[in-house]
Short mmCIF file of the C-alpha atoms (twelve columns), coordinates in Angstrom:
data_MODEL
# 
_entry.id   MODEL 
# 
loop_
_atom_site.group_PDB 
_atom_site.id 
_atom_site.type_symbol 
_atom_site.label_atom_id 
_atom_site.label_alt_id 
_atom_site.label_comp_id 
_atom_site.label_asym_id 
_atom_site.label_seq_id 
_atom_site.Cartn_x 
_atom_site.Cartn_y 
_atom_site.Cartn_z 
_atom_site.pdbx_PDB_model_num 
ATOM 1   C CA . UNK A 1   -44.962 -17.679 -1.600  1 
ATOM 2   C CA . UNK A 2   -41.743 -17.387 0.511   1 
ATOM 3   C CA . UNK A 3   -39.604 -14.291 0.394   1 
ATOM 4   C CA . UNK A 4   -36.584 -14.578 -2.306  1 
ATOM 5   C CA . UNK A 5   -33.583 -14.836 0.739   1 
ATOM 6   C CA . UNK A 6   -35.370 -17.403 2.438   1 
ATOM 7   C CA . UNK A 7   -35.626 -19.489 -0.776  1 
ATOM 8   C CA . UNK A 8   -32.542 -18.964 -0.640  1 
ATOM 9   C CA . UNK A 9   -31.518 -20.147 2.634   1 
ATOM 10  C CA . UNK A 10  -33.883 -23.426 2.520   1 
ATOM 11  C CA . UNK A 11  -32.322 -24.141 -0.601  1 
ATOM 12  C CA . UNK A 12  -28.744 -23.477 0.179   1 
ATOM 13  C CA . UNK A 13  -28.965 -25.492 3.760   1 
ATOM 14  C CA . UNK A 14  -30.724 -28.320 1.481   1 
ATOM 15  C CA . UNK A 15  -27.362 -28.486 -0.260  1 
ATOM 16  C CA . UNK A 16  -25.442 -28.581 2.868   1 
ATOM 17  C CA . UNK A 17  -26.674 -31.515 4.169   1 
ATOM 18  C CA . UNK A 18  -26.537 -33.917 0.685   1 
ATOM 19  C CA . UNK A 19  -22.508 -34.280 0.486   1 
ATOM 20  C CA . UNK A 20  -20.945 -34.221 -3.038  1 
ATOM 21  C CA . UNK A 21  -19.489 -37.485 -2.413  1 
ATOM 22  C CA . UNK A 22  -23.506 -38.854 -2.051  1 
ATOM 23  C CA . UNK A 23  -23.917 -37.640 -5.814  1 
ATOM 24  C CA . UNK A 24  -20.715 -39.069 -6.982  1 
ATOM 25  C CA . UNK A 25  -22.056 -42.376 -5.628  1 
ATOM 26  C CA . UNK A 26  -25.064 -42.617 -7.763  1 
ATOM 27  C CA . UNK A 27  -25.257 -45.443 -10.081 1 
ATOM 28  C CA . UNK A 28  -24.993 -45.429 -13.324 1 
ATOM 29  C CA . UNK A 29  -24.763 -42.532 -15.980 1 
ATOM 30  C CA . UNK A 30  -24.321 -39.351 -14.920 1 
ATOM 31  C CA . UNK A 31  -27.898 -36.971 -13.762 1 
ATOM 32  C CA . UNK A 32  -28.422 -35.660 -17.197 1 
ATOM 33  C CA . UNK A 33  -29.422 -31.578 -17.438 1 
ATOM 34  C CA . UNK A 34  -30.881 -30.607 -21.019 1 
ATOM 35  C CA . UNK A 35  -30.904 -26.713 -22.290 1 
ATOM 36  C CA . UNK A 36  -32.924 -25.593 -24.763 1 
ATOM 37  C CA . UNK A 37  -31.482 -22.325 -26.062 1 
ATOM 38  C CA . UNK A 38  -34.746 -20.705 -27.743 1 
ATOM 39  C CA . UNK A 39  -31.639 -18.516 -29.668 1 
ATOM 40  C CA . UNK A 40  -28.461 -19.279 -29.660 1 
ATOM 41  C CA . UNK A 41  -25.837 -19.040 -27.076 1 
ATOM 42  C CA . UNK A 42  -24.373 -15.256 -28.145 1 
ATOM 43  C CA . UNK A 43  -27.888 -14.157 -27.679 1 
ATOM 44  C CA . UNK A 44  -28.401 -15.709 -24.294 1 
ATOM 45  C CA . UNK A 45  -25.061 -15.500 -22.688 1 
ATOM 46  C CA . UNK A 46  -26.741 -15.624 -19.216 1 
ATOM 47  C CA . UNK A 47  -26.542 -19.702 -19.406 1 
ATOM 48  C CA . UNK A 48  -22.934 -19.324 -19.802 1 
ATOM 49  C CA . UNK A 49  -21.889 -16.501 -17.457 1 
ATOM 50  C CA . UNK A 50  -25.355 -17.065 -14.541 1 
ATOM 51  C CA . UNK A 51  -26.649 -20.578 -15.036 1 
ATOM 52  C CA . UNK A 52  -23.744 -22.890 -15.552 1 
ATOM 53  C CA . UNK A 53  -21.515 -20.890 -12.795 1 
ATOM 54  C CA . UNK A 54  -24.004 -21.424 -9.945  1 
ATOM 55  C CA . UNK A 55  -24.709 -24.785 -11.409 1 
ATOM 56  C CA . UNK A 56  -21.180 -25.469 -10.265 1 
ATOM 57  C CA . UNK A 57  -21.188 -23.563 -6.647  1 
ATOM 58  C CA . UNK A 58  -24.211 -26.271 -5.625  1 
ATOM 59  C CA . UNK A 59  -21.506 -29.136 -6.714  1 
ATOM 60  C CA . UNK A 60  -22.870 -30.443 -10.142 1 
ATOM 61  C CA . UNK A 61  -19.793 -29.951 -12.150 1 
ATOM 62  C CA . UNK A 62  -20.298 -31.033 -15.925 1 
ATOM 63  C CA . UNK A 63  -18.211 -34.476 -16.427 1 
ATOM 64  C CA . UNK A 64  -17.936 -35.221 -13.306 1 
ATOM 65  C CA . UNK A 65  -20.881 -35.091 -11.233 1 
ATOM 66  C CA . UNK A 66  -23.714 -33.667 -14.161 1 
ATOM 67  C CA . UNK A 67  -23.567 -34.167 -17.933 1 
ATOM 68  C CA . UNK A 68  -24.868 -30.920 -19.381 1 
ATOM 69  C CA . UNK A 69  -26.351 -31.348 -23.041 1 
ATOM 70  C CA . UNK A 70  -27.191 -28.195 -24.660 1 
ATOM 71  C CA . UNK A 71  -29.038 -27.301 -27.738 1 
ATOM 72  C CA . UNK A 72  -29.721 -24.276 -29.715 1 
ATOM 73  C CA . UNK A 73  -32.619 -23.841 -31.875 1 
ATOM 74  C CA . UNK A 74  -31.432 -20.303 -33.186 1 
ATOM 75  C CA . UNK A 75  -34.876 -18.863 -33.363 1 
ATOM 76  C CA . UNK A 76  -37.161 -21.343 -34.762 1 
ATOM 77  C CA . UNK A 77  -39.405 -21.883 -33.030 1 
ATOM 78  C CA . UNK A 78  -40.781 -25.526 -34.794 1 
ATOM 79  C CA . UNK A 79  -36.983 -26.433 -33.433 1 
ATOM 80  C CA . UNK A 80  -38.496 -26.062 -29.389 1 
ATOM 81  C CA . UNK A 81  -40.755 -29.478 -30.052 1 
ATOM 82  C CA . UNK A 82  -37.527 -31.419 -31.689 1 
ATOM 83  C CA . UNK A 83  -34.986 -30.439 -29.159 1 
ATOM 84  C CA . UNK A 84  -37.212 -31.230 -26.391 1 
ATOM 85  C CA . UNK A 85  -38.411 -35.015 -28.333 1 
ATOM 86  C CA . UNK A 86  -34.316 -35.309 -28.392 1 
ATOM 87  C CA . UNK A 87  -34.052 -34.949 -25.045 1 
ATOM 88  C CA . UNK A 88  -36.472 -37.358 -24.088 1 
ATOM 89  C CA . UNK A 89  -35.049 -39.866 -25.915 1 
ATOM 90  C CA . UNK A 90  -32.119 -39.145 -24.582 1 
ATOM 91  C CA . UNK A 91  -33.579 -39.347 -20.914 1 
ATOM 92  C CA . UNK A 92  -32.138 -36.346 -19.263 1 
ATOM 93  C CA . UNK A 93  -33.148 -35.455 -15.976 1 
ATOM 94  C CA . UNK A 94  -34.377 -31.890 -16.632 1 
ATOM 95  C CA . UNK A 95  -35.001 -29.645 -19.497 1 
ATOM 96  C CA . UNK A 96  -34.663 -26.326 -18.846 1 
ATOM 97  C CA . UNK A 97  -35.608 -23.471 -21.471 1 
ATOM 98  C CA . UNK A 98  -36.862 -19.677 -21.365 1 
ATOM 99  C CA . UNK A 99  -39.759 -18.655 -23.055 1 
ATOM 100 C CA . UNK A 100 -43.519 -19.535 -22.749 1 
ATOM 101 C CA . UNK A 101 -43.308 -20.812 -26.994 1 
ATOM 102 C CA . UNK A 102 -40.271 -22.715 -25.841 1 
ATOM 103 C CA . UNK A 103 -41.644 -24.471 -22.824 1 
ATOM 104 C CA . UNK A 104 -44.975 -24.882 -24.328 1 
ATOM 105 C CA . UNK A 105 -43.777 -27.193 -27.039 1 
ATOM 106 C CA . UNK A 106 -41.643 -28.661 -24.679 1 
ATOM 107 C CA . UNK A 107 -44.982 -29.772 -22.677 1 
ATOM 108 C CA . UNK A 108 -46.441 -31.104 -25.889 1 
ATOM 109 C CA . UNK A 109 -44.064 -33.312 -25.983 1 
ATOM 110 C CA . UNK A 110 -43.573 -34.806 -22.290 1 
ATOM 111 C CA . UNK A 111 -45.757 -34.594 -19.071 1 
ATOM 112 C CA . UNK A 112 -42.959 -36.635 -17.347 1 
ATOM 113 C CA . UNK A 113 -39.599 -35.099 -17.422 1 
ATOM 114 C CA . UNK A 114 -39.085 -31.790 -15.152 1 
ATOM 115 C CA . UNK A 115 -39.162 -28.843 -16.742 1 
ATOM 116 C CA . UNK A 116 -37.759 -25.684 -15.783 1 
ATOM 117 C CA . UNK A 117 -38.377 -22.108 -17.333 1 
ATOM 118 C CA . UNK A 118 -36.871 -18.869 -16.284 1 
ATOM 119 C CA . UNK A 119 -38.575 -16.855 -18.118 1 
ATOM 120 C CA . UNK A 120 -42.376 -17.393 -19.218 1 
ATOM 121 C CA . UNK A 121 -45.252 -14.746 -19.315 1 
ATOM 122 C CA . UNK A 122 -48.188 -15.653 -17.078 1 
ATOM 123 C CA . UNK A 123 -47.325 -19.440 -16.592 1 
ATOM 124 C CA . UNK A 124 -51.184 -20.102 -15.129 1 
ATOM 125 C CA . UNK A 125 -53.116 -17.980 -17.809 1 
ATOM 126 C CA . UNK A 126 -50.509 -19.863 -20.455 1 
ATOM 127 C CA . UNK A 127 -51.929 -23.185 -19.188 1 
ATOM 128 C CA . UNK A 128 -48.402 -24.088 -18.563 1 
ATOM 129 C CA . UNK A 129 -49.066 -24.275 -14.736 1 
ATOM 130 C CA . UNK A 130 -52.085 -24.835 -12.108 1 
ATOM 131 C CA . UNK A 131 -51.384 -22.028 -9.806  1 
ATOM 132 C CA . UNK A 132 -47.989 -20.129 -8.806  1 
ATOM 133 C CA . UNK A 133 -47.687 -21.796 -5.495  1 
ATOM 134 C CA . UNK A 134 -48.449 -25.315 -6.143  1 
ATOM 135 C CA . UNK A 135 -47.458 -25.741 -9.973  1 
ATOM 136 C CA . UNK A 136 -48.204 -29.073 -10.268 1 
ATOM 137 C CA . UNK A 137 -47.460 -31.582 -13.063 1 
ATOM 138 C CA . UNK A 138 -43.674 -31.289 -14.441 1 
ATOM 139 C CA . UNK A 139 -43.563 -27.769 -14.605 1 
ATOM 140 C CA . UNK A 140 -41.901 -25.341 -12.767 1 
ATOM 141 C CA . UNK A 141 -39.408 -22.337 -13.181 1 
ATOM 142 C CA . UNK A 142 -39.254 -18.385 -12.593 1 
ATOM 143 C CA . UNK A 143 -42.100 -16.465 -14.582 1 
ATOM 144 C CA . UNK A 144 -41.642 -12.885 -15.999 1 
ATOM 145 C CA . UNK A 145 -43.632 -10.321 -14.800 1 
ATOM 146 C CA . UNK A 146 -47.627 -9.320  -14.885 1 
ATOM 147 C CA . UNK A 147 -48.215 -7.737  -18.024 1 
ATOM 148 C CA . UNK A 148 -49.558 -4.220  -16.364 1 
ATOM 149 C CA . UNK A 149 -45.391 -3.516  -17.255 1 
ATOM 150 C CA . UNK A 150 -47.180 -2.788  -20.294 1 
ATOM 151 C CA . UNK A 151 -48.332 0.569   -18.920 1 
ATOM 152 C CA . UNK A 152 -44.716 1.702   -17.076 1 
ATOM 153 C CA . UNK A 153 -43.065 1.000   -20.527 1 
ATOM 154 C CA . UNK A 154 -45.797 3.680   -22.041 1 
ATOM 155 C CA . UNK A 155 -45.190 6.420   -18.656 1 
ATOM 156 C CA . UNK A 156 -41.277 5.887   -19.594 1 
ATOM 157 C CA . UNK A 157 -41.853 7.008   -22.808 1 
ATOM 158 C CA . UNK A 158 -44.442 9.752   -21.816 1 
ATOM 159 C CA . UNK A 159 -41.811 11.074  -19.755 1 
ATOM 160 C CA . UNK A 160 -39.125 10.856  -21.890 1 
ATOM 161 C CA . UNK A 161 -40.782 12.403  -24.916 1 
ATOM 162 C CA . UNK A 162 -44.120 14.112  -23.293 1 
ATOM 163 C CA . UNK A 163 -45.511 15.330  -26.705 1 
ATOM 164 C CA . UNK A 164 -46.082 11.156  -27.629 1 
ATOM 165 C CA . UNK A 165 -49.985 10.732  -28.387 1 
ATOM 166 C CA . UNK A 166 -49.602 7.206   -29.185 1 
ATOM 167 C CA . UNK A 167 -47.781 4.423   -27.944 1 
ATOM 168 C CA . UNK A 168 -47.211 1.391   -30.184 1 
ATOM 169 C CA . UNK A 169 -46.226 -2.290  -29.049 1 
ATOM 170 C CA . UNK A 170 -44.436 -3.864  -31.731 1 
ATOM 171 C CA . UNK A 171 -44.328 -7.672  -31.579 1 
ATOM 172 C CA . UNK A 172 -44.519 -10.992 -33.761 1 
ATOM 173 C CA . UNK A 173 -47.697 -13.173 -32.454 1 
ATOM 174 C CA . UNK A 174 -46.292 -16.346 -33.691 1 
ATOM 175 C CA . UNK A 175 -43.252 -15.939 -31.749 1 
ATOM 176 C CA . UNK A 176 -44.513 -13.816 -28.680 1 
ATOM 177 C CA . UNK A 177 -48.236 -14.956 -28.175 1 
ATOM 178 C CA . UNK A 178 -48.111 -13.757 -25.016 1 
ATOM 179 C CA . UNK A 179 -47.746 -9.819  -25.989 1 
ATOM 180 C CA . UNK A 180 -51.098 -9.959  -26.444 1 
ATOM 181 C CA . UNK A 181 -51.774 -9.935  -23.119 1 
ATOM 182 C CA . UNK A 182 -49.271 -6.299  -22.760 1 
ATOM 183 C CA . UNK A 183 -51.239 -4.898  -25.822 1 
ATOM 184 C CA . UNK A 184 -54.453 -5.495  -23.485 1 
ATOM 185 C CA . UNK A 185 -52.523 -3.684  -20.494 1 
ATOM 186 C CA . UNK A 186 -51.456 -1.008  -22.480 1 
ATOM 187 C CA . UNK A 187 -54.583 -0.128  -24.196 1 
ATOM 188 C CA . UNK A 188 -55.841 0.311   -20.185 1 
ATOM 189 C CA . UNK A 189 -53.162 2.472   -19.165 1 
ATOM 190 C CA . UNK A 190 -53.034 4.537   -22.493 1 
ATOM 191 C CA . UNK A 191 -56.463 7.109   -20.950 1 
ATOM 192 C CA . UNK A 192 -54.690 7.630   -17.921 1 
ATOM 193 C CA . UNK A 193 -51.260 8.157   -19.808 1 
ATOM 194 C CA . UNK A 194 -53.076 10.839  -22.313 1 
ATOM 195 C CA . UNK A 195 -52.225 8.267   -24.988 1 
ATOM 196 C CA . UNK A 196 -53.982 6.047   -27.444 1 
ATOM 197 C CA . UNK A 197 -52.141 2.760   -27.513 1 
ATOM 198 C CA . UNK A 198 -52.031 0.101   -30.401 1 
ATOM 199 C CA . UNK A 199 -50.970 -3.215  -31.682 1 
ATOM 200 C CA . UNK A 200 -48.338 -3.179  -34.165 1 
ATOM 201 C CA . UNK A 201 -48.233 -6.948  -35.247 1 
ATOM 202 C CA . UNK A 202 -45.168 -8.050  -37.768 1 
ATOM 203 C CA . UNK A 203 -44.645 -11.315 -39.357 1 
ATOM 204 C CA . UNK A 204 -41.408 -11.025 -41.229 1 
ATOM 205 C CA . UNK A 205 -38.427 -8.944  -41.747 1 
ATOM 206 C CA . UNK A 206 -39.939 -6.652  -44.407 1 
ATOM 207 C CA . UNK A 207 -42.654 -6.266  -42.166 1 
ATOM 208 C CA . UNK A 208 -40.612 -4.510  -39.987 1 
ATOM 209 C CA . UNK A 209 -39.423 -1.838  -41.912 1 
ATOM 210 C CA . UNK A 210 -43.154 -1.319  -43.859 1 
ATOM 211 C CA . UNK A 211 -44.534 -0.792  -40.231 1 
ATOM 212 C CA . UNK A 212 -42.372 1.517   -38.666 1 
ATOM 213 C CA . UNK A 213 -42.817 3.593   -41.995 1 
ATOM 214 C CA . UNK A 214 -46.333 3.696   -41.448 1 
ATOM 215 C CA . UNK A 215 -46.383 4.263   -38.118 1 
ATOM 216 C CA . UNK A 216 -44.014 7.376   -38.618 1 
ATOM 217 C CA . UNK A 217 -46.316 8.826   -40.823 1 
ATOM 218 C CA . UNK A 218 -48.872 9.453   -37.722 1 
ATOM 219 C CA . UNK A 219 -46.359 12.292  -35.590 1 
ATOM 220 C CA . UNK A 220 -45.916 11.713  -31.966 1 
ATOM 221 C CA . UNK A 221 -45.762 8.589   -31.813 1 
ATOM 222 C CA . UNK A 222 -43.860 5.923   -29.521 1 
ATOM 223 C CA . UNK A 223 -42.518 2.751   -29.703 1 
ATOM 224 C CA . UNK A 224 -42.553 -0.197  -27.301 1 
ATOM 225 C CA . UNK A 225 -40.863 -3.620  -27.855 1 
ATOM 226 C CA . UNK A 226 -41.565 -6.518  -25.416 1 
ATOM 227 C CA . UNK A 227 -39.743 -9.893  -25.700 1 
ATOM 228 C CA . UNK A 228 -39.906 -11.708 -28.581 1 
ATOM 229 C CA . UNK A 229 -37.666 -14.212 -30.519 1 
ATOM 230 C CA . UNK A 230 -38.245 -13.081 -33.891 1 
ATOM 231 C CA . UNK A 231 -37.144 -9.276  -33.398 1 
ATOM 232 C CA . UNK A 232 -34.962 -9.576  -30.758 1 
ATOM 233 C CA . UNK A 233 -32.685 -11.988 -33.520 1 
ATOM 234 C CA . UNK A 234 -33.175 -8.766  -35.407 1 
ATOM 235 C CA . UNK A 235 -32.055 -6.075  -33.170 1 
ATOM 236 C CA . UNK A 236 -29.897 -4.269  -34.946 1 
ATOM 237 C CA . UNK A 237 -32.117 -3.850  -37.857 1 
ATOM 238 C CA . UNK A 238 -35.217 -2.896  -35.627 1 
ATOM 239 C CA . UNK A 239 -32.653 0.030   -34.076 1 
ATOM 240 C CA . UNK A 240 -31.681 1.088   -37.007 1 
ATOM 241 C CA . UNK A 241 -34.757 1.619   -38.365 1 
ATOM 242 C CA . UNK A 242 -36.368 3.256   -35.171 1 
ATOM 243 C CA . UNK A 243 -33.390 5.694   -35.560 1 
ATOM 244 C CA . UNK A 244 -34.031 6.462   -39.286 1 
ATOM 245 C CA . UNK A 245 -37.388 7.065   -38.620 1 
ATOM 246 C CA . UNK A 246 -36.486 8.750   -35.525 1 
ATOM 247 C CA . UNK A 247 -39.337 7.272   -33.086 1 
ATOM 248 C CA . UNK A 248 -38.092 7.451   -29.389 1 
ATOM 249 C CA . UNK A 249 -38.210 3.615   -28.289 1 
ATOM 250 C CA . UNK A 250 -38.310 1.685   -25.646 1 
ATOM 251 C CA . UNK A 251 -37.280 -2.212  -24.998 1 
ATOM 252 C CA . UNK A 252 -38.033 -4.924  -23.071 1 
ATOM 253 C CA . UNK A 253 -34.096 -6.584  -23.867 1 
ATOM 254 C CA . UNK A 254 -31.328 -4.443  -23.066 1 
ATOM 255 C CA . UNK A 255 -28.978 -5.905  -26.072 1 
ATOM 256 C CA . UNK A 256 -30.842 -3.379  -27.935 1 
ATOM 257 C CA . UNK A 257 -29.760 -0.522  -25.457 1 
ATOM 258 C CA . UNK A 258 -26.248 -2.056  -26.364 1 
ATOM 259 C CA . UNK A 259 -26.990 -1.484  -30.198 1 
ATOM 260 C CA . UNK A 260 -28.109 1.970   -29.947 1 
ATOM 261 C CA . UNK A 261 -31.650 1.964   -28.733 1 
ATOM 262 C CA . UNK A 262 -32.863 4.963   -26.548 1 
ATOM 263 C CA . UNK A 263 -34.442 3.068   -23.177 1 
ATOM 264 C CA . UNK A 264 -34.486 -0.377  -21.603 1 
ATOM 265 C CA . UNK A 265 -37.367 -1.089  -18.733 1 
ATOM 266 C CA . UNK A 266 -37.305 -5.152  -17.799 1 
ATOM 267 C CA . UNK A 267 -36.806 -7.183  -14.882 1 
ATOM 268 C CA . UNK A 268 -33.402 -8.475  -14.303 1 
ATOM 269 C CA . UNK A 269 -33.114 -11.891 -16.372 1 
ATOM 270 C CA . UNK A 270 -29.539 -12.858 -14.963 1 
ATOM 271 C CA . UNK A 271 -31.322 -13.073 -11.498 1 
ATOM 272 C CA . UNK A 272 -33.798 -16.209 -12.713 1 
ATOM 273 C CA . UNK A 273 -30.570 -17.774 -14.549 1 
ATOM 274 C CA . UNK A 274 -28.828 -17.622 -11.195 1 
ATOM 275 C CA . UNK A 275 -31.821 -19.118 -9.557  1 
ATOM 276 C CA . UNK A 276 -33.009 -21.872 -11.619 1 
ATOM 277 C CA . UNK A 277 -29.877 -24.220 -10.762 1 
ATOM 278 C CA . UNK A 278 -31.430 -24.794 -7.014  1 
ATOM 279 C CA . UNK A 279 -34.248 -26.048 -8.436  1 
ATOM 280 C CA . UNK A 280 -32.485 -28.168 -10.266 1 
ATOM 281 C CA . UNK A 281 -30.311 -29.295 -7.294  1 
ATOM 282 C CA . UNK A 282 -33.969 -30.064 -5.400  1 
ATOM 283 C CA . UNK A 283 -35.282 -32.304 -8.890  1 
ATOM 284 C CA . UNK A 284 -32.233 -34.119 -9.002  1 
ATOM 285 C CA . UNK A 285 -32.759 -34.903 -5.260  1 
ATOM 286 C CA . UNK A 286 -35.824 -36.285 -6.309  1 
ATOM 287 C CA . UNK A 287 -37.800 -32.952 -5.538  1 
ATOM 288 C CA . UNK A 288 -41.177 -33.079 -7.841  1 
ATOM 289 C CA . UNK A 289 -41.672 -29.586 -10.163 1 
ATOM 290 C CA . UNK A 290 -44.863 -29.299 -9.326  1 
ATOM 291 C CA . UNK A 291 -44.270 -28.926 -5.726  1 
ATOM 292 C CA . UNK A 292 -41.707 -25.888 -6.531  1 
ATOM 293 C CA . UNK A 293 -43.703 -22.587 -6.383  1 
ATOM 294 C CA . UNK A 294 -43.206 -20.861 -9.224  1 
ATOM 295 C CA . UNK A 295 -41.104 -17.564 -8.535  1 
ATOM 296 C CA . UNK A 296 -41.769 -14.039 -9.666  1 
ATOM 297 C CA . UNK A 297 -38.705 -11.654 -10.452 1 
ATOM 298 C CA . UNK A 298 -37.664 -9.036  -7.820  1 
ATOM 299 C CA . UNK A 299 -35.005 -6.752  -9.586  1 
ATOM 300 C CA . UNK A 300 -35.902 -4.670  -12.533 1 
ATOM 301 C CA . UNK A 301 -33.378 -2.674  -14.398 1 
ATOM 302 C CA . UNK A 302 -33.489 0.667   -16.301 1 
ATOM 303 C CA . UNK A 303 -31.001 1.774   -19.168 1 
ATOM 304 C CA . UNK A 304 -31.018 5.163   -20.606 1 
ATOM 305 C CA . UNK A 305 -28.978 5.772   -23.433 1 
ATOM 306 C CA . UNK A 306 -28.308 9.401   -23.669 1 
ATOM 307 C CA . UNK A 307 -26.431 10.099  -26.710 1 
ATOM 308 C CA . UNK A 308 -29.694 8.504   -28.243 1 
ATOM 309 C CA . UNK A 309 -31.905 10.891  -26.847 1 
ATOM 310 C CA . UNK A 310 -29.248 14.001  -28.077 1 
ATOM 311 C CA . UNK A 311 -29.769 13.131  -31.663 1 
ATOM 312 C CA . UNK A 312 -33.552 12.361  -31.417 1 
ATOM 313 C CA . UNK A 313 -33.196 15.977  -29.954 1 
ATOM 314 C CA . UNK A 314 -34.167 14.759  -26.713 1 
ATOM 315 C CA . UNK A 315 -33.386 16.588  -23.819 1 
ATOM 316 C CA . UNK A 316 -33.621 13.755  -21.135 1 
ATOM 317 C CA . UNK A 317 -35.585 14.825  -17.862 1 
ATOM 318 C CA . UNK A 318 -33.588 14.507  -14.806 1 
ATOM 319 C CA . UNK A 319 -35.458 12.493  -12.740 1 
ATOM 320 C CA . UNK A 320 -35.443 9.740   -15.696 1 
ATOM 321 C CA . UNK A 321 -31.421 9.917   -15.378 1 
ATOM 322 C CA . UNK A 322 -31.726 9.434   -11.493 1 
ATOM 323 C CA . UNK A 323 -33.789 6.972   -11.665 1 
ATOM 324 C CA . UNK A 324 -31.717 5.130   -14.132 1 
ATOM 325 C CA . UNK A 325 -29.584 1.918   -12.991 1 
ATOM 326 C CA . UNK A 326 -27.379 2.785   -15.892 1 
ATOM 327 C CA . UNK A 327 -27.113 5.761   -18.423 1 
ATOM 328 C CA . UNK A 328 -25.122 5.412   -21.630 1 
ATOM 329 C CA . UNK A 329 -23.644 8.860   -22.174 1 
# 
């Protein structure tokens, strides 16, 4: 796979030689971009403030050279197959969605219009892809990260609270299938960690709440939340919660950082939204997905929010807060 700044480059000298005024000339409707917001748009500002802005810089300006048609399916997931059936009927170009759920259904339902993720756990063990390098088929995109993430969320929280005996990942299958596959990195980290980890699987709202209760019962114990639809439309509640029961946390989103939770550990998301449009640019150019290697993320960030750890009576080691990309005082 190439290095990110000569992607980069390729792409960006790509541009250079296919002159606006070509696009403008094609006949016919406008190249047609669909979105499918797995949330809804507050919860995934990054298409407004990454995706659509660098959309722009490459020339396809919505109106006049692209029509952008977005849809939002607010956390439902039965809403991914729908929106992406819409969109072939309404014969976009591209589809472009985050999410392994989201661009699964949206493979159920075509194997002919390009689609483009930027964000998807393990795209070739998901089935959603052949191999990174040569995706083949319609699929393409920028994939999270390998799962063994799993087991630095766990040393975070080791090191942050070092009495912690067990470490629990918190998720909803139906809506993250793919935290399976951190439960199963986790549980082979935990020995080496002096921790036991566990899977603490949650269906509904009330489930939330019930488990944390029990899992406060056992003392020393930690808290992981990956990705996930279901809770992360519920962060506020899950933070609350975590703080009632005061169980030092960690998360996978940072807008649960922003509500009060104790330590955020994920790659950089706004990066892939930033990326994604030069793929588009190469589809639209008549590039095929599956000759687009898929790309894995390069930036992480890590958020620690102090005045979290004060009243969890956490005295937060130094090397956590220099290590931190940002610490919430």
């Amino acid at each position: 796979m190439m290095k990110r700044r000569e992607f980069i480059t390729l792409l960006s000298g790509a541009v250079a030689v296919w002159p606006l005024a070509a696009r403008a000339q094609q006949p016919g409707r406008l190249p047609t971009v669909g979105i499918l917001g797995p949330t809804t748009p507050s919860a995934q500002p990054q298409w407004a403030i990454g995706f659509l802005p660098r959309l722009r810089e490459l020339g396809w300006v919505e109106g006049r050279t692209v029509a952008i048609e977005s849809r939002w399916a607010e956390g439902r997931s039965e809403r991914f197959a729908e929106i992406a059936a819409e969109f072939v009927r309404l014969k976009v170009d591209t589809i472009v969605t985050s999410g392994a759920v989201a661009v699964l259904a949206a493979k159920a339902v075509t194997a002919v219009v390009p689609i483009i993720f930027v964000g998807a756990g393990d795209p070739v063990g998901n089935g959603l892809v052949a191999s990174l390098a040569r995706p083949g088929g319609n699929i393409t995109g920028f994939a999270n990260l390998e799962f063994s993430i799993a087991g630095k969320w766990a040393d975070l929280l080791k090191q942050m609270a070092p009495s912690i005996a067990r470490v629990a990942l918190v998720f909803n299958p139906e809506t993250s299938p793919q935290s399976k596959l951190f439960v199963s990195a986790l549980e082979a980290a935990a020995p080496s960690l002096g921790v036991e980890g566990l899977a603490a699987p949650v269906y509904s709202t009330a489930e939330i709440e019930a488990t944390l209760a029990r899992l406060a019962r056992e003392p020393n114990t930690g808290l992981i939340f990956p990705q996930g639809i279901f809770i992360r439309l519920r962060a506020r509640l899950v933070v609350e919660s975590v703080a009632r029961y005061r169980l030092p946390a960690i998360y996978a989103d940072e807008a649960y950082v922003a509500e009060g939770g104790l330590m955020h550990y994920y790659f950089d998301r706004s990066e892939s939204y930033q990326l994604a449009p030069f793929y588009i640019d190469r589809i639209l150019k008549g590039a095929k997905p599956g000759d687009l290697p898929i790309q894995l993320p390069k930036k992480f960030t890590f958020i620690v929010n102090r005045k979290t750890a004060s009243a969890l009576g956490i005295d937060v080691p130094l090397g956590l807060l220099l290590a931190a990309d940002e610490v919430i005082e």
